[in-house]
C-alpha positions, 0 to 999 in steps of 0.5 A, a space after each residue: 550438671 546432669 547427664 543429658 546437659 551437654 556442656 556449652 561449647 566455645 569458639 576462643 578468638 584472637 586472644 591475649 596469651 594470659 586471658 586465652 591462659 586463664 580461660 583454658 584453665 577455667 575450662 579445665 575444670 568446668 565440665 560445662 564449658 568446652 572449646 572446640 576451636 580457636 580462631 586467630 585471624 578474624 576471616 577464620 571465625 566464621 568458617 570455623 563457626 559453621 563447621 564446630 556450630 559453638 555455643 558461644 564465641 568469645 573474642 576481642 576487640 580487634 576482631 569486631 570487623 568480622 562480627 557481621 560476616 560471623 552473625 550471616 555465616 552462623 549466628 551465635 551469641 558473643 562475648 567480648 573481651 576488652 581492655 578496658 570497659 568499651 563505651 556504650 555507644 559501641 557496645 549498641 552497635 556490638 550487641 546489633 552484632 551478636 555481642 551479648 557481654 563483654 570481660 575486662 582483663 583480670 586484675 591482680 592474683 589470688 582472691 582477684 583472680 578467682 572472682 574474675 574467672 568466678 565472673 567469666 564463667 557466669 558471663 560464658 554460661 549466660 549465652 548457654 539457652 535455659 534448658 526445657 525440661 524433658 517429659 519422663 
């Protein structure tokens, strides 16, 4: 990461303690993702949304119903975390919501563990916009 690249900053949502766990290790190592906040309550994200402006959102499932109150406040990319691999049909009409991907829990430990934070980031860094170069 050059010096003039700011790092992606994100919203955490209602999250399960060991995913919520692994992200903030995750990001504890990675210079180019950054939290900003965490909102446990669904009403909470998009006030919070419009005052830290995150690059990126990620939540569960349970606060879907705030997606379209979220996207009038601050529209921002969101990822969603699901225990298990949400239907198509609800994936459309997520991604009509800003839903942009989604991440299942991590499964076992050791090699399993870091591909799944492998992943998670490619997915979280997916939302970050491709940068343009600046002329010198």
């Amino acid at each position: 990461m050059s010096a003039l690249t700011a790092p992606l900053t994100l919203l955490l949502g209602n999250l399960p303690t060991f995913v919520r766990t692994e992200v903030t290790r995750l990001l504890h190592t990675d210079p180019e993702l950054e939290v900003v906040g965490a909102a446990v309550v669904t009403d909470e994200l998009p006030a919070m949304a419009r005052r830290l402006r995150p690059g990126v959102v990620l939540i569960s499932e349970n606060q879907l119903l705030g997606l379209e109150q979220l996207q009038r406040h601050f529209s921002v990319p969101v990822l969603l975390y699901s225990a298990q691999a949400p239907l198509s049909g609800m994936l459309r009409e997520a991604a009509r919501l800003g839903v942009y991907d989604y991440i299942t829990p991590p499964l076992g430990t050791g090699n399993e563990l870091a591909e799944w934070r492998m992943s998670l980031r490619r997915k979280l860094l997916a939302a970050k916009p491709s940068s343009v170069p600046v002329p010198k």
